[in-house]
mmCIF file of the N, C-alpha and C atoms, coordinates in Angstrom:
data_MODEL
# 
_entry.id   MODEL 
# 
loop_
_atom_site.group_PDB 
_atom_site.id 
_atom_site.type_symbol 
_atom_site.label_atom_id 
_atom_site.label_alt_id 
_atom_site.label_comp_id 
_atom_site.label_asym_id 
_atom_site.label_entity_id 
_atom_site.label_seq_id 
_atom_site.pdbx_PDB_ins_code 
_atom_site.Cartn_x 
_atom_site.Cartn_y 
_atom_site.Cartn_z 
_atom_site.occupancy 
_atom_site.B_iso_or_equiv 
_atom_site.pdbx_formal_charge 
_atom_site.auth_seq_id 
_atom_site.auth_comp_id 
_atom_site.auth_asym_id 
_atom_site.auth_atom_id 
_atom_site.pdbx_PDB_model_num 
ATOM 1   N N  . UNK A 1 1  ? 14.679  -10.218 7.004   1.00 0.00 ? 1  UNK A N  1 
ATOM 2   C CA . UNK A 1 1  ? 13.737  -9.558  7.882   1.00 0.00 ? 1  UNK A CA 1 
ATOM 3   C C  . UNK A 1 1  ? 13.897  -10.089 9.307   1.00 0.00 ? 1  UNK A C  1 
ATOM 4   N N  . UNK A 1 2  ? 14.437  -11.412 9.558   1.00 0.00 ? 2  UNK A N  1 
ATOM 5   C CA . UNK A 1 2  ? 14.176  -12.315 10.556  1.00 0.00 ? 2  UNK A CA 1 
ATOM 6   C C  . UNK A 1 2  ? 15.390  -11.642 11.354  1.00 0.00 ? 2  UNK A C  1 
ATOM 7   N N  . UNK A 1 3  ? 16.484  -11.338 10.530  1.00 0.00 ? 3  UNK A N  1 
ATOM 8   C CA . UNK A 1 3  ? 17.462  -11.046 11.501  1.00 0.00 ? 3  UNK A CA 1 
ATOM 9   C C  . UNK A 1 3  ? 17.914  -9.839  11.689  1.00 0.00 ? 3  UNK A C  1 
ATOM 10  N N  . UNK A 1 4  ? 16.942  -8.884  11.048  1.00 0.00 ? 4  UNK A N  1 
ATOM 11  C CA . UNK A 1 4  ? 16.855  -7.457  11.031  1.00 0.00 ? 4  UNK A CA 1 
ATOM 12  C C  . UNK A 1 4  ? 16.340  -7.372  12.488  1.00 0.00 ? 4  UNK A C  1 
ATOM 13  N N  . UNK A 1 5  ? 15.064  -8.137  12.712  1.00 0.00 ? 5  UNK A N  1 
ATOM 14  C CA . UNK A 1 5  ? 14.179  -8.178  13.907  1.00 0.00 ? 5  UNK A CA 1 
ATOM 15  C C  . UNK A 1 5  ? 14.733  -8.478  15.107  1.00 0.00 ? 5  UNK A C  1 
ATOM 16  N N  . UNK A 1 6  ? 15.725  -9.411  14.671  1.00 0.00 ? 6  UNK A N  1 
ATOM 17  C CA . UNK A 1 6  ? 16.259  -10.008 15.669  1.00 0.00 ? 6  UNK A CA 1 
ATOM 18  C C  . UNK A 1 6  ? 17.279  -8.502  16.533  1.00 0.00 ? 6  UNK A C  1 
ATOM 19  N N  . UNK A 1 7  ? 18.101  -8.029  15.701  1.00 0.00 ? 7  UNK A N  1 
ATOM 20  C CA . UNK A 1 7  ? 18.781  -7.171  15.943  1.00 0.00 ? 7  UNK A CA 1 
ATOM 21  C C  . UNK A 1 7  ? 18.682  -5.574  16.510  1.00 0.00 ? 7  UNK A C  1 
ATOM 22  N N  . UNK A 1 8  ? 17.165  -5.719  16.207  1.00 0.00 ? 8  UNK A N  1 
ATOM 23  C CA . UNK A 1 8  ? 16.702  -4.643  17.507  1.00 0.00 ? 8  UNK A CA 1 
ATOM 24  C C  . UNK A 1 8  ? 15.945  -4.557  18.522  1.00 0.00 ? 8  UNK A C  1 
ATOM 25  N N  . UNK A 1 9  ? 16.292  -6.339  18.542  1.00 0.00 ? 9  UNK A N  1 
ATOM 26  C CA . UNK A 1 9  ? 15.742  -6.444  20.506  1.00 0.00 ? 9  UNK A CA 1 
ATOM 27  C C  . UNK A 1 9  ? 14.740  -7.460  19.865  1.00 0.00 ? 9  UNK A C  1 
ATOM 28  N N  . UNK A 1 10 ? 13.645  -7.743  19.064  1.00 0.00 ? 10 UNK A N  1 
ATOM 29  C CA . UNK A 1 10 ? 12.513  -8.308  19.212  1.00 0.00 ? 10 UNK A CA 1 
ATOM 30  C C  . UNK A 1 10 ? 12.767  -9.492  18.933  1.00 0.00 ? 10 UNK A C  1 
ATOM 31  N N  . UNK A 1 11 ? 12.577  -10.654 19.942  1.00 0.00 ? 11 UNK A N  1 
ATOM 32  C CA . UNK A 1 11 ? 12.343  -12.507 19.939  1.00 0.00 ? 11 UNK A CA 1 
ATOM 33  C C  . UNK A 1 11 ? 12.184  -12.808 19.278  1.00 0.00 ? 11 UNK A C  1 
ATOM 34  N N  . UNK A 1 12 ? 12.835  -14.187 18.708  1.00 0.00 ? 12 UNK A N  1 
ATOM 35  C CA . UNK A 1 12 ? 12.148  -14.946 17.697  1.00 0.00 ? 12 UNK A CA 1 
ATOM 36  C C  . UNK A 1 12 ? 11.151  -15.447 17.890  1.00 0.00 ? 12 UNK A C  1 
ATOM 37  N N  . UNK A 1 13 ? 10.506  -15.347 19.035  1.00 0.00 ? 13 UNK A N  1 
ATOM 38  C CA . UNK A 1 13 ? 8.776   -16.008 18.877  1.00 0.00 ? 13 UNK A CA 1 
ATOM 39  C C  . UNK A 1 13 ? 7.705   -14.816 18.172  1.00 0.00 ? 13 UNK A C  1 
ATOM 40  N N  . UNK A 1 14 ? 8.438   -13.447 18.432  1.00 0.00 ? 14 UNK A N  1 
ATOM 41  C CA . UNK A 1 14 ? 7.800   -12.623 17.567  1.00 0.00 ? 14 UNK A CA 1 
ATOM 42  C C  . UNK A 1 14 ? 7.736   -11.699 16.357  1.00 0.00 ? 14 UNK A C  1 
ATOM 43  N N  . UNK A 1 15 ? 8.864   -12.789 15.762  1.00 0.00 ? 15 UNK A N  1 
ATOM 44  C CA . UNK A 1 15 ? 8.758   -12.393 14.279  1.00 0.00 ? 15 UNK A CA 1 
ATOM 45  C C  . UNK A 1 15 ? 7.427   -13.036 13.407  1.00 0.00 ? 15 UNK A C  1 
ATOM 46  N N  . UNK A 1 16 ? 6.894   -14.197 13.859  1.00 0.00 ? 16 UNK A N  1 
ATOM 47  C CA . UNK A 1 16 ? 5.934   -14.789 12.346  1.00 0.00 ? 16 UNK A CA 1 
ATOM 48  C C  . UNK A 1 16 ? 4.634   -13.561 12.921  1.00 0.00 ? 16 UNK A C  1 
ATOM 49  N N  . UNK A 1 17 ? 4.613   -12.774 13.959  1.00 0.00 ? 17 UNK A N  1 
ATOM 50  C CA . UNK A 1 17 ? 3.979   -12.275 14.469  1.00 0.00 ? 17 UNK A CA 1 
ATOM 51  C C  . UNK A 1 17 ? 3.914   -10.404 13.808  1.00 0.00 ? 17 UNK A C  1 
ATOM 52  N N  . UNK A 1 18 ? 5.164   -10.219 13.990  1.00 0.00 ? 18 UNK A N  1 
ATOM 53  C CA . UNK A 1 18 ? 5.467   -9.052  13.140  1.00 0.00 ? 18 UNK A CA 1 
ATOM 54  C C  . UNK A 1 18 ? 5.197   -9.382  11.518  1.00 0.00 ? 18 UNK A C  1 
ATOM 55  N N  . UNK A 1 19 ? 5.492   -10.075 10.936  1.00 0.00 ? 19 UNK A N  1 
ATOM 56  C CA . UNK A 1 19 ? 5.206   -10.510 9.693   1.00 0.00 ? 19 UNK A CA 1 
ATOM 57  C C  . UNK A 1 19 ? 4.092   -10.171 9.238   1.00 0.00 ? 19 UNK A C  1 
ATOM 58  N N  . UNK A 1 20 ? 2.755   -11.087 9.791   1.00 0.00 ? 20 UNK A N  1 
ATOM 59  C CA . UNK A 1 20 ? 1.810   -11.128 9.812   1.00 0.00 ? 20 UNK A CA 1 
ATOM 60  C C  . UNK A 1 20 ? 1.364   -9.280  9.833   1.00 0.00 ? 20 UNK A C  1 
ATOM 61  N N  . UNK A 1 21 ? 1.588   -8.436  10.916  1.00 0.00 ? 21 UNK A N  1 
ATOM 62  C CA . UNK A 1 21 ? 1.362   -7.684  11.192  1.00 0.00 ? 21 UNK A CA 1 
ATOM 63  C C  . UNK A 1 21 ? 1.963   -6.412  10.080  1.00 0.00 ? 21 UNK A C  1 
ATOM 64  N N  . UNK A 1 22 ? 2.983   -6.462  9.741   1.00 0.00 ? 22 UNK A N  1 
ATOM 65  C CA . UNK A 1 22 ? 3.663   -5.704  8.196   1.00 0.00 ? 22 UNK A CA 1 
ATOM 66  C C  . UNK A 1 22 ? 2.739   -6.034  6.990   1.00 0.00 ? 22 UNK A C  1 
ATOM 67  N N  . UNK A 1 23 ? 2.085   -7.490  6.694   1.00 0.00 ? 23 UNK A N  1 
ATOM 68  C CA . UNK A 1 23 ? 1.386   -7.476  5.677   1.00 0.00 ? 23 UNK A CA 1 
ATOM 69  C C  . UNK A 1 23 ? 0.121   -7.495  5.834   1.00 0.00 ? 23 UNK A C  1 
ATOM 70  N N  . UNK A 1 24 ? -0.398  -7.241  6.690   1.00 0.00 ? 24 UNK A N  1 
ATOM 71  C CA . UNK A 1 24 ? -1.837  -6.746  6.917   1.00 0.00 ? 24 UNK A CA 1 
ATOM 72  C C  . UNK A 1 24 ? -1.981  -5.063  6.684   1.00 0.00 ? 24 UNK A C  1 
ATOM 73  N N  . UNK A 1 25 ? -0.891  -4.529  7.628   1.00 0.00 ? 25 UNK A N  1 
ATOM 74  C CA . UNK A 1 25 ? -0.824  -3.140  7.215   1.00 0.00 ? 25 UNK A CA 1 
ATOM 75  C C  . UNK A 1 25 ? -0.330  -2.511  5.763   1.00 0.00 ? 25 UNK A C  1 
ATOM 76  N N  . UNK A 1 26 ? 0.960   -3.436  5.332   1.00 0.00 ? 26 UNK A N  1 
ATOM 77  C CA . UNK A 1 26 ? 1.175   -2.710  3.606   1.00 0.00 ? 26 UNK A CA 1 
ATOM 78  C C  . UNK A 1 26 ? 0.177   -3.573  2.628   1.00 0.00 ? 26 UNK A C  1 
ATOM 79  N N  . UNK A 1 27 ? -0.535  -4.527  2.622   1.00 0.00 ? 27 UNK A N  1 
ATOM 80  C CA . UNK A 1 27 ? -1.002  -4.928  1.455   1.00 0.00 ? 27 UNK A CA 1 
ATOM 81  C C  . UNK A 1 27 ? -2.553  -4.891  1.902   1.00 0.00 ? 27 UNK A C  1 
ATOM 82  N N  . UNK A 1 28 ? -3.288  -5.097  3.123   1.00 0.00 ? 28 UNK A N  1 
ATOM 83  C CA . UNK A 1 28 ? -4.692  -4.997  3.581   1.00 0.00 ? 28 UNK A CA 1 
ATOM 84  C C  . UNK A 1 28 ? -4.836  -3.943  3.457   1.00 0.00 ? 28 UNK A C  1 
ATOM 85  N N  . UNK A 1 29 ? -4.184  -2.586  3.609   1.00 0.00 ? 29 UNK A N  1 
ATOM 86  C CA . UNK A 1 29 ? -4.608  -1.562  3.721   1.00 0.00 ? 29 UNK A CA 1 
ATOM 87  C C  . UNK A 1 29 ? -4.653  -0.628  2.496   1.00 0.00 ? 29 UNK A C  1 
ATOM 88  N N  . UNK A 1 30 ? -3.461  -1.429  1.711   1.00 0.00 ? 30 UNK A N  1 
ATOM 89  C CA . UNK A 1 30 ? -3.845  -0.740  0.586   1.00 0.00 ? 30 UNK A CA 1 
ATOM 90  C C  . UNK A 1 30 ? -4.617  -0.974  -0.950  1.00 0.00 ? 30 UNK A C  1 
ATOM 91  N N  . UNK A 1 31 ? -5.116  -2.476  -0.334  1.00 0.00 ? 31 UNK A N  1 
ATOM 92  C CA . UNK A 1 31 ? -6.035  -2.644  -0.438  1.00 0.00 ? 31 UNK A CA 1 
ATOM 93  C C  . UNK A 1 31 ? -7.488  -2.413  -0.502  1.00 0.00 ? 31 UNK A C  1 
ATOM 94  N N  . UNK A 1 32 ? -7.290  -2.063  0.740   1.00 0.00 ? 32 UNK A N  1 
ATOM 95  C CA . UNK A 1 32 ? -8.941  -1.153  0.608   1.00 0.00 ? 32 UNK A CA 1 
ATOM 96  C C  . UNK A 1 32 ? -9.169  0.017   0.870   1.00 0.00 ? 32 UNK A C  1 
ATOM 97  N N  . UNK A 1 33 ? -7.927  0.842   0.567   1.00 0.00 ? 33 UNK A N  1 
ATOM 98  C CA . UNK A 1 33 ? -7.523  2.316   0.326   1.00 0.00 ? 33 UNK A CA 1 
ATOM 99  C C  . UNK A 1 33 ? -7.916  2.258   -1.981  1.00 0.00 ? 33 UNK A C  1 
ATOM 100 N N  . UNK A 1 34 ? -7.317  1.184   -2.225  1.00 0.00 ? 34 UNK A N  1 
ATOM 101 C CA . UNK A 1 34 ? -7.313  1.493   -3.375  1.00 0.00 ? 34 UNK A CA 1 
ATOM 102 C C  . UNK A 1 34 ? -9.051  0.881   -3.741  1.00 0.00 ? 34 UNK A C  1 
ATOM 103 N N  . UNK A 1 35 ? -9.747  0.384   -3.267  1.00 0.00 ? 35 UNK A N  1 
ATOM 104 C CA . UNK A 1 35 ? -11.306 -0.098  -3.394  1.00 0.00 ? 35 UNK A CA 1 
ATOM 105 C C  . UNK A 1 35 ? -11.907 1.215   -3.027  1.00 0.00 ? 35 UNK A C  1 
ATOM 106 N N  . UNK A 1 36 ? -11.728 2.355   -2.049  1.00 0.00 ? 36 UNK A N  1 
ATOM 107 C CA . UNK A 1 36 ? -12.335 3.313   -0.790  1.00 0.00 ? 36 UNK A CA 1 
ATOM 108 C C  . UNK A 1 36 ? -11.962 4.254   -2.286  1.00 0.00 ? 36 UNK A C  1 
ATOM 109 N N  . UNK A 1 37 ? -10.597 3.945   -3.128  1.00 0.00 ? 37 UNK A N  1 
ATOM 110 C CA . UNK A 1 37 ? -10.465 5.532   -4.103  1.00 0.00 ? 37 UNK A CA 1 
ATOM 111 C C  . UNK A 1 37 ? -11.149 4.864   -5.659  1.00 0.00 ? 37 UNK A C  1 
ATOM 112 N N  . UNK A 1 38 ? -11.496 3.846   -5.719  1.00 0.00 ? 38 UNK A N  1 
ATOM 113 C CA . UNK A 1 38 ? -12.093 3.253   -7.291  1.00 0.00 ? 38 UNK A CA 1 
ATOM 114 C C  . UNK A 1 38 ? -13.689 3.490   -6.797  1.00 0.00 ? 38 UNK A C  1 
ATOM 115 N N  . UNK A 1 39 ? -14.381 3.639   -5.332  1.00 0.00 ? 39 UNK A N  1 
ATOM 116 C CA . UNK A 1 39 ? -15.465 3.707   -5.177  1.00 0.00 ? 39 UNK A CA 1 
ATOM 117 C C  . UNK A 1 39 ? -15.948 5.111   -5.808  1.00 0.00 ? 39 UNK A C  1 
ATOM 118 N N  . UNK A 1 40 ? -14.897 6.495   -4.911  1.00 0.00 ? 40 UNK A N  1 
ATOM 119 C CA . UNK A 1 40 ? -15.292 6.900   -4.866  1.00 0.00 ? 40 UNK A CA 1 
ATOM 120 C C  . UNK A 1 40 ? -14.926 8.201   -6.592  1.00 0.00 ? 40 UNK A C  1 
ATOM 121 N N  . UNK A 1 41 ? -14.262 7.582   -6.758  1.00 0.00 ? 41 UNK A N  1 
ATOM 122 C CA . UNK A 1 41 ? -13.518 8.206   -8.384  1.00 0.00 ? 41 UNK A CA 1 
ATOM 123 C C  . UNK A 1 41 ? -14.226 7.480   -9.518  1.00 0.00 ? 41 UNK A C  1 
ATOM 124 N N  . UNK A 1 42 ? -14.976 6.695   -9.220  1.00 0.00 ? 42 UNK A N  1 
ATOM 125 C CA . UNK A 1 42 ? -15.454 5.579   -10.639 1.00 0.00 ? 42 UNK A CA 1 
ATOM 126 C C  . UNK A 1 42 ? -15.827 6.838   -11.119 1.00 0.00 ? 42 UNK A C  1 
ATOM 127 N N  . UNK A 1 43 ? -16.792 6.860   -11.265 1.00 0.00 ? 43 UNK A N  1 
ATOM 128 C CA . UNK A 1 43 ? -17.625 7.669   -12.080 1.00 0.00 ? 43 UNK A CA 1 
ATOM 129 C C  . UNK A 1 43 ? -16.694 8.565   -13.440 1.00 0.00 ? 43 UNK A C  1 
ATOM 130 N N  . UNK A 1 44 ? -15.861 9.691   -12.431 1.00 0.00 ? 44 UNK A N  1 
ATOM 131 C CA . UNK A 1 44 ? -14.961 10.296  -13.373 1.00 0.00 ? 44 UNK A CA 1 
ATOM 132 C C  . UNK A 1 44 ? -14.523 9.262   -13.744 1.00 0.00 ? 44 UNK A C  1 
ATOM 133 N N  . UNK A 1 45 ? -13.842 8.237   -13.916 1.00 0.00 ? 45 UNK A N  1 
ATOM 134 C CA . UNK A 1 45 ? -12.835 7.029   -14.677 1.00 0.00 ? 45 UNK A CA 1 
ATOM 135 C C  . UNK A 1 45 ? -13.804 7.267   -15.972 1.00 0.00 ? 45 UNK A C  1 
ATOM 136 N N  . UNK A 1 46 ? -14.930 7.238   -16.097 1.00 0.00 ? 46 UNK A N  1 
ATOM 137 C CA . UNK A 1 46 ? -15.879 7.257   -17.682 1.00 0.00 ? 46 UNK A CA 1 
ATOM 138 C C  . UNK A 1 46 ? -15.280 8.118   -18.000 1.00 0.00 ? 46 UNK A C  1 
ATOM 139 N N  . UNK A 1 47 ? -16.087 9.717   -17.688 1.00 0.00 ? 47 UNK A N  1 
ATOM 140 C CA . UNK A 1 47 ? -15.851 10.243  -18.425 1.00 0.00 ? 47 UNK A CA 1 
ATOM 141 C C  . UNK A 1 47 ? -14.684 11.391  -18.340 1.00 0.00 ? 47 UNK A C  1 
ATOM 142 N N  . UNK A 1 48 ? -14.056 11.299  -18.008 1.00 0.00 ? 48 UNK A N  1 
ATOM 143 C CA . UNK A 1 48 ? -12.469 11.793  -18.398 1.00 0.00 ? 48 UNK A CA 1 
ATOM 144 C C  . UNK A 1 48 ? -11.251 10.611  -18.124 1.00 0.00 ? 48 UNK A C  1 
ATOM 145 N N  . UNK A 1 49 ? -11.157 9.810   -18.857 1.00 0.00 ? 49 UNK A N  1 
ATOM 146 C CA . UNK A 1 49 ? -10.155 8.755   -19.243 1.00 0.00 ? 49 UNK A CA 1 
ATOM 147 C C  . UNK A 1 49 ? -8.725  9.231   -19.077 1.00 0.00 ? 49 UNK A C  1 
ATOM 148 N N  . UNK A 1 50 ? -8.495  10.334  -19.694 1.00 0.00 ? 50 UNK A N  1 
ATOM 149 C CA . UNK A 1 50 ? -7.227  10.739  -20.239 1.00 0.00 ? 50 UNK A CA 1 
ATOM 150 C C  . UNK A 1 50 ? -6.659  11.335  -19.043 1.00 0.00 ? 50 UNK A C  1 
ATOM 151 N N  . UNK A 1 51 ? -7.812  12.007  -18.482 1.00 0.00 ? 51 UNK A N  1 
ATOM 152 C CA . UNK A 1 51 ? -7.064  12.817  -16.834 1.00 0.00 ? 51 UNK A CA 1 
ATOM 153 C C  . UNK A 1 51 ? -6.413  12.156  -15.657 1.00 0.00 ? 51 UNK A C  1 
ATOM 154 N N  . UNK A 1 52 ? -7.508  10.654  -15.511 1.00 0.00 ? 52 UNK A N  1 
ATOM 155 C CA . UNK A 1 52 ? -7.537  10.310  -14.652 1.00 0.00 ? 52 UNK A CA 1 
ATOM 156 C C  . UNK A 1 52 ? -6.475  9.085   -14.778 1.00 0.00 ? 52 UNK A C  1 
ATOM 157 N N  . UNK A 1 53 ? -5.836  8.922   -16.079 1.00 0.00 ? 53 UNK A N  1 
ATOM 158 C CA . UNK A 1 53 ? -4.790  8.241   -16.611 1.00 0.00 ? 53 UNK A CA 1 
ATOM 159 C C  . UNK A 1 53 ? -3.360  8.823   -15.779 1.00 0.00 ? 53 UNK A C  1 
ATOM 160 N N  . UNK A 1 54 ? -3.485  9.879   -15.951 1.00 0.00 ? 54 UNK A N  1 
ATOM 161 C CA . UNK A 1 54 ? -2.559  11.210  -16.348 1.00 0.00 ? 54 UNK A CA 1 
ATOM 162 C C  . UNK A 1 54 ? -2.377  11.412  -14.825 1.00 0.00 ? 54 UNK A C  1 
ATOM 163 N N  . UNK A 1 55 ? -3.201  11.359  -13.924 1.00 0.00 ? 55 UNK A N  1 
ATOM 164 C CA . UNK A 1 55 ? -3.387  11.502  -12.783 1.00 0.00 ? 55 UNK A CA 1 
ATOM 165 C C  . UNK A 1 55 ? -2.988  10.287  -11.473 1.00 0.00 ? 55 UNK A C  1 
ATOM 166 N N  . UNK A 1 56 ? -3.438  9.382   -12.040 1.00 0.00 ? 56 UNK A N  1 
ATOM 167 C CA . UNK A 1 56 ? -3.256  7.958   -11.317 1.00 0.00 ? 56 UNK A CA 1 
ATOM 168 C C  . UNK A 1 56 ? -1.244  7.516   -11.699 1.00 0.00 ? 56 UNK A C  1 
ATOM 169 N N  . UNK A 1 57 ? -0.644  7.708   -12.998 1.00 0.00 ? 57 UNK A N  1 
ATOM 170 C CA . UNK A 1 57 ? 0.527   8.297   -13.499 1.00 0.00 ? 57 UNK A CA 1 
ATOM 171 C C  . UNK A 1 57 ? 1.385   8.642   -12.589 1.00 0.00 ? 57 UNK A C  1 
ATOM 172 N N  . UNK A 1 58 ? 1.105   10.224  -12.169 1.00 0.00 ? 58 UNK A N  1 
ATOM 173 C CA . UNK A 1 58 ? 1.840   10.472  -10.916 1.00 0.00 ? 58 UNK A CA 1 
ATOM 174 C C  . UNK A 1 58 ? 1.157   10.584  -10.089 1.00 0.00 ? 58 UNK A C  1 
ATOM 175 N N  . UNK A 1 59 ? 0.138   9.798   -9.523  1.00 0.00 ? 59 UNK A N  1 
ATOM 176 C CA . UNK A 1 59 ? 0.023   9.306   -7.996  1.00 0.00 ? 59 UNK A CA 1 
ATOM 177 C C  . UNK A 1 59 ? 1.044   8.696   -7.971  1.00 0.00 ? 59 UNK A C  1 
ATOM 178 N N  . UNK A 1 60 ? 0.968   7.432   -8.632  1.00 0.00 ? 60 UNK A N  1 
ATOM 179 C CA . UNK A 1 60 ? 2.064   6.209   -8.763  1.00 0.00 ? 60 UNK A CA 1 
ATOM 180 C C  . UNK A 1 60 ? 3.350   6.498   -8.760  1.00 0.00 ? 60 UNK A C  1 
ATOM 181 N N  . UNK A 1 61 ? 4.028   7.616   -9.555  1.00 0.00 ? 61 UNK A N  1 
ATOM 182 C CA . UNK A 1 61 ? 4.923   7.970   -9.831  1.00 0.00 ? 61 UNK A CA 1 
ATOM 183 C C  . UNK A 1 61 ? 6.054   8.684   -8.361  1.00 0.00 ? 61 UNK A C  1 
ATOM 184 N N  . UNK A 1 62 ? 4.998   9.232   -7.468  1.00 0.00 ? 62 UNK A N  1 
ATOM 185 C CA . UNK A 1 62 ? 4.855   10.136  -5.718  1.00 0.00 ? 62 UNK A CA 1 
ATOM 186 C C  . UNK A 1 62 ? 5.046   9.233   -5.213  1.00 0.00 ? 62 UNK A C  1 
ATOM 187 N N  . UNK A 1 63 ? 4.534   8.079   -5.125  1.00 0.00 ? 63 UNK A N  1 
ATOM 188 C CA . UNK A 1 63 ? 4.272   6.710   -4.622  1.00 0.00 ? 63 UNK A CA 1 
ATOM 189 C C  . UNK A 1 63 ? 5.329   5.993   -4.117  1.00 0.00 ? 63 UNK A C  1 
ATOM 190 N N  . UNK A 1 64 ? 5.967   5.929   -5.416  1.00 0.00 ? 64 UNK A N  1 
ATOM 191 C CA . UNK A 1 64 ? 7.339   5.006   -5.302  1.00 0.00 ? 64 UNK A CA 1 
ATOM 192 C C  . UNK A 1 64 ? 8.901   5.558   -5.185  1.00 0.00 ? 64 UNK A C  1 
ATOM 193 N N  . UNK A 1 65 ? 8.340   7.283   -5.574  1.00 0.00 ? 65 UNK A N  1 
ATOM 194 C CA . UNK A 1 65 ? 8.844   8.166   -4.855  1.00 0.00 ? 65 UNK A CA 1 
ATOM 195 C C  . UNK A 1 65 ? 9.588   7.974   -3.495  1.00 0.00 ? 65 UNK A C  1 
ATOM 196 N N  . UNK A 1 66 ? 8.080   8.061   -2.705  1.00 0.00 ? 66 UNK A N  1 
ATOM 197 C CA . UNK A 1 66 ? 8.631   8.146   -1.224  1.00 0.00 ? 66 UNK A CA 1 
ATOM 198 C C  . UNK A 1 66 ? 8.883   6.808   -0.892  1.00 0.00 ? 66 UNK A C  1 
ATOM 199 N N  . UNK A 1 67 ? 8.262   5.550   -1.098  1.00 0.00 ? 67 UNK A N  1 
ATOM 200 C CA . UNK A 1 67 ? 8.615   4.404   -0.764  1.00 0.00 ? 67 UNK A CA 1 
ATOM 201 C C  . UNK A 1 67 ? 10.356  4.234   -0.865  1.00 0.00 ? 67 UNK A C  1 
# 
């Protein structure tokens, strides 16, 4: 990563900086993207199990897709 950074212009004083800033955005955010969709989906999680199995499936599946 360090010398990826390095190689399109940005300092080494501001890589622990970019770092910081990549994992706030991929893991903070999806973080409380995935709290913001268990808030607001609980409910169905009772009572349709099988859908929301089936469903969360290929979210995941789209997911890693595009990643």
């Amino acid at each position: 990563m360090k010398a990826m950074l390095t190689a399109v212009g940005i300092g080494s004083g501001a890589v622990p900086a970019a770092a910081a800033i990549s994992w706030v955005l991929k893991d903070g955010l999806g973080c409380l993207g995935m709290i913001l969709v268990a808030g607001s989906f609980g409910s169905y999680f009772d009572v349709e199990t099988k859908r929301m199995r089936w469903a969360s499936d290929f979210l995941h599946i789209g997911g890693v897709a595009v990643r």
